[in-house]
N, C-alpha and C positions, 0 to 999 in steps of 0.2 A: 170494613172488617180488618182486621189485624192481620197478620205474617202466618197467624198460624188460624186455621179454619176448625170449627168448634164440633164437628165431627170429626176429627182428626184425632188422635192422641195430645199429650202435653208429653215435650221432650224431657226424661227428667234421668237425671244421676244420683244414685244413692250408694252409699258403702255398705247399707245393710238390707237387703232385697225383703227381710221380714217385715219392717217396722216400715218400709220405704214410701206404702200408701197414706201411712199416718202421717207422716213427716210430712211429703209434699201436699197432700190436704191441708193441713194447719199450716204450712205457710202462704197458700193460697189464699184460706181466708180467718189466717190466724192474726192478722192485721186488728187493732182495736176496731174502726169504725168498719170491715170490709162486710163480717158478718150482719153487721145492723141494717148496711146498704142492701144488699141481698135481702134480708125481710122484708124491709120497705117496698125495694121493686117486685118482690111476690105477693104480697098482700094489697101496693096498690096498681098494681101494673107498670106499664110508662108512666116515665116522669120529666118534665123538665126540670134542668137542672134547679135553679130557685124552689119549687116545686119538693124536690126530691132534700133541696138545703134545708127545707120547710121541715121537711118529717123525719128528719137525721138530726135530732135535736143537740145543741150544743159541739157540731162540728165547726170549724173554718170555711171560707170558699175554697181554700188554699188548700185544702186537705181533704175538701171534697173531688175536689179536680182532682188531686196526685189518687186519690183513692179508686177513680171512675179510670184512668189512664190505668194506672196497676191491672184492675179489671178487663179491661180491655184490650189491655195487653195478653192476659191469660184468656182470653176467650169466654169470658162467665158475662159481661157485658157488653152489650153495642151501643154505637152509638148514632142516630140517625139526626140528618138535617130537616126538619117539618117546613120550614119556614126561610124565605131569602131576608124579605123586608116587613118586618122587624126578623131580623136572625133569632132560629131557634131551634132549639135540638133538643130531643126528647134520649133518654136511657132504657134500655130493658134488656133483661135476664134473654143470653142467647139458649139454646135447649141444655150445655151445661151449667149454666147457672141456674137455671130451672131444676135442676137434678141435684140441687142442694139441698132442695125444699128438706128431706128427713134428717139432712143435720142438721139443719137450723133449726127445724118442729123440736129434736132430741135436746138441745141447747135449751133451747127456751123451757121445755118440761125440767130439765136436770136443775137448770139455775130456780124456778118456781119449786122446783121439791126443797133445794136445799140454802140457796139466799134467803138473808134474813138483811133488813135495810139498816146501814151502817149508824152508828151516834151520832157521827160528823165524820167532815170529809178523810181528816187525816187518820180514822180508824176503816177507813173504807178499801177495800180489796182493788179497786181500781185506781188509788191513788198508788199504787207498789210499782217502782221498777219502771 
C-alpha cells in the first residue's frame, strides 16, 4: 500500500477552494490512459499486468507501468504479489478507485452522446496538444 492509506484523505492545495475538487479530480485521473485504466479494472476486476496491457489497447509497457505507479501512488490502485515463481502481480481498484465508477459511467455517456469517429488521425480530437 502506498504512504498514504485509501481511507484517508488525499493531501491537496489549491488557490481556489471553489473549483479545487474539480481540479484535483482531473489531474488525478485527467492523465490520457488513467481513466481507461480505471474501466478496465471495473469492468474486468484484477488484472495482471500483461492481462490488463491486453485490454488498455495501444498503450506502452512503459506507460503502463508509470501509469499503475501514478495510481498507486494516489491510492486509486493496489498492487498485490499472487505469485513468487513465476512472479506475478495482479492490479485492482482500491475502495477509491472504486468510487470513480460515476465519473467514469458519466465520461463514457457524454463522450457516446456527443463523439462522432474522426476522418483520419490528424483531424482526431485526441491527436491535439
Amino acid at each position: 500500500m502506498s504512504e498514504h492509506d485509501s481511507s484517508e484523505g488525499l493531501p491537496v492545495w489549491c488557490a481556489g477552494d471553489e473549483w479545487c475538487p474539480i481540479t484535483t479530480t482531473a489531474t488525478l485521473i485527467g492523465k490520457k490512459w488513467h481513466p481507461v485504466i480505471v474501466h478496465r479494472l471495473l469492468e474486468g476486476g484484477p488484472l495482471g499486468f500483461n492481462a490488463l496491457k491486453e485490454e488498455v489497447d495501444g498503450i506502452s509497457s512503459k506507460v503502463l507501468s508509470d501509469s499503475l505507479s501514478d495510481m498507486e501512488e494516489a491510492s486509486l490502485v493496489e498492487r498485490e504479489i499472487v505469485s513468487e515463481k513465476p512472479f506475478r502481480v495482479e492490479y485492482s481498484l482500491t475502495e477509491r478507485g472504486r468510487d470513480l465508477r460515476p465519473v467514469i459511467e458519466a465520461m463514457r455517456e457524454w463522450g457516446t452522446t456527443h463523439l462522432v469517429p474522426a476522418e483520419d488521425r490528424e483531424a482526431s480530437v485526441t491527436n491535439r496538444g
